[in-house]
Structure formats: C-alpha cells, structure tokens
C-alpha angles and dihedrals in degrees: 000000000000133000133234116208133207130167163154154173133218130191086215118211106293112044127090093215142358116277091177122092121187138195131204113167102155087185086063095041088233131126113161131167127213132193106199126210135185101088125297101306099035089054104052095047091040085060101042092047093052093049085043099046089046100047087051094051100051087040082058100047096054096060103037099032104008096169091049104135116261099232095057082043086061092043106059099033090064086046085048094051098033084058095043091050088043093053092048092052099048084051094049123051094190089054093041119138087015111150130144136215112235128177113199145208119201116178128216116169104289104358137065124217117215123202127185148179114165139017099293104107153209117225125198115213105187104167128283087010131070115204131187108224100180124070110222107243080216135134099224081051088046090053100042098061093040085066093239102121121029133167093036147111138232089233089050101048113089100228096047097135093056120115118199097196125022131158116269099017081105135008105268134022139185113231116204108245107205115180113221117200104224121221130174109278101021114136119209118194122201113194151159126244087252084069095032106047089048111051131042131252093249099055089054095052093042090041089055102039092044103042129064104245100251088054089036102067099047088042090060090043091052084045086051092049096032074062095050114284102230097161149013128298128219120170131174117180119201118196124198111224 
C-alpha cells in the first residue's frame, strides 16, 4: 500500500504565533502532529524538539535495526523526545514546565501504527464510516469514562483544555500504539485540538469523502476558524492508494 499527503497549518484568529509543529517524510514512512504547550516560546520549541527527536530516531532505526517492530519504534521515539524536551526545560527557566501533545504515523507495507500522547488525534475515514483512533489524554475524556460527568459537552466542562499526559512535562512517557489494517480508499486525518475541538465530527468526515485532498485540508481549516478559530490548526491528510 502507499500513501498520498496533504497538509497544512494555520495560526487561526486569536494567537499571536504558532505553537504546532508537523512532519511528513514519506521516505521514512512518518507523518506526525504536535500541539506544543508551555507559553509561546515553550510551546513552540516543545513542538519542533519532539518532530525533530522523533524523525531522527526512525531515520536511525532504518538503517541500524530496520526490521525492529513499530510499536517498540513508537515507543522509544516518544521516551527519546519526552526526555530531550525534559532535559531542555530543566536547563532553561524561561522555557520551564514546556511539553507538547503529538499524534504519529508510522508506515509499514499495508498498516499504519498510531501513536499518541495528548489530545491531538487520528481520525479513520473508511467510507461510508468515520472512526476516532486516538484516545484524548484529557480531563473532561478521563471523566467522562470514569462515569463522573454525562450528559455534557467538552465546550460546556469547565477544564476542557487540560491535558492529563503530554511529551516533555517529565522525563518519560508512554505513548498508546494502536495497528491500523490499510485498504485502498481509507483516509486517515492527523490533526491538532484547534481542528478538532471546533468542528464536528460530521463535518470532518463530509468535508474528506466529498472534496478532492488538496481542497479538503484548507476547507477543514476555514471550518476551524468560521467556528472561531481559538487556536491554532495543523492537518495532515493521508490517502491510501
């Protein structure tokens, strides 16, 4: 199987900078989104280390152990960057307390390996159905499983932005490592909370199975900021051909 990318990021209409970074190295198989956090700065910085830790990683492994196992590939490349990032902050008060949220792709023939740490997401659109891979690291998700809040939303709970497990706020982190099957057709979306917390998921899913790629990435971006456009927005779209 091979993939198709297209993608995009967008400061949105209320922040001052851009606090996502974003990957696509099809030569790696790799494609990952990261929303960073930690102020401005610490964001931003927060982001770009963990892209950067993790492309060098996987760029490592396939030339010293090139049939190591994805999921211990994803594994240790989020320890390696939540260290890295860890380590910058305990060195740097003004970047103290910086970590960032990332979601990953990593491609191997004909599945796809999703890690994840945060609340950005991978989304599945096999038509006609639309799944959430990623589970949000997120109070109001925590919560909510837990049976503690119902009939709410997360626009409506009051700690909605608070995320119980990023890369980089300690030293080490365990990312979730879910396999995805690949068949011809599938969509798989990459994106950050600023997409994901303003659109629903039926516009997502209407906006990629109707639109051609190219127009379907700027499309969900206008959607995110048309709804308000609090933060920033980071897509990458992955076709199946």
């Amino acid at each position: 199987m091979n993939i198709e990318a297209w993608y995009q990021t967008d400061v949105g209409l209320k922040r001052e900078g851009n606090q996502d970074s974003y990957l696509v190295e099809p030569q790696l198989g790799l494609y990952i989104v990261a929303d960073g956090m930690g102020g401005h700065r610490g964001g931003e910085v927060a982001s770009e280390m963990a892209v950067k830790v993790v492309k060098e990683y996987v760029a490592e492994v396939k030339t010293t152990t090139p049939r190591l196992e994805p999921q211990k590939i994803l594994s240790e490349a989020y320890h390696k960057a939540s260290r890295a990032i860890f380590d910058r902050s305990s060195q740097d008060a003004n970047l103290r307390g910086m970590a960032t949220t990332m979601v990953t792709a990593l491609h191997r023939e004909n599945k796809v390996y999703i890690g994840n740490v945060g609340d950005s997401r991978a989304y599945l659109l096999s038509p006609p159905g639309l799944w959430q891979i990623t589970e949000d690291h997120s109070l109001f998700n925590e919560q909510l499983k837990a049976g503690l809040i119902r009939n709410i939303t997360r626009e409506q709970f009051e700690g909605k932005n608070i995320i119980t497990k990023s890369v980089g706020f300690e030293a080490d982190v365990n990312c979730d490592v879910t396999e995805v099957q690949l068949s011809k057709g599938q969509i798989i979306v990459l994106c950050s909370d600023g997409l994901s917390g303003l659109i629903t998921d039926q516009c997502l899913a209407e906006i990629c199975l109707t639109l051609r790629p190219e127009s379907a990435v700027p499309r969900l971006i206008a959607e995110a900021k048309k709804n308000g456009g609090d933060d920033n927005v980071t897509v990458v779209l992955l076709r199946v051909t």
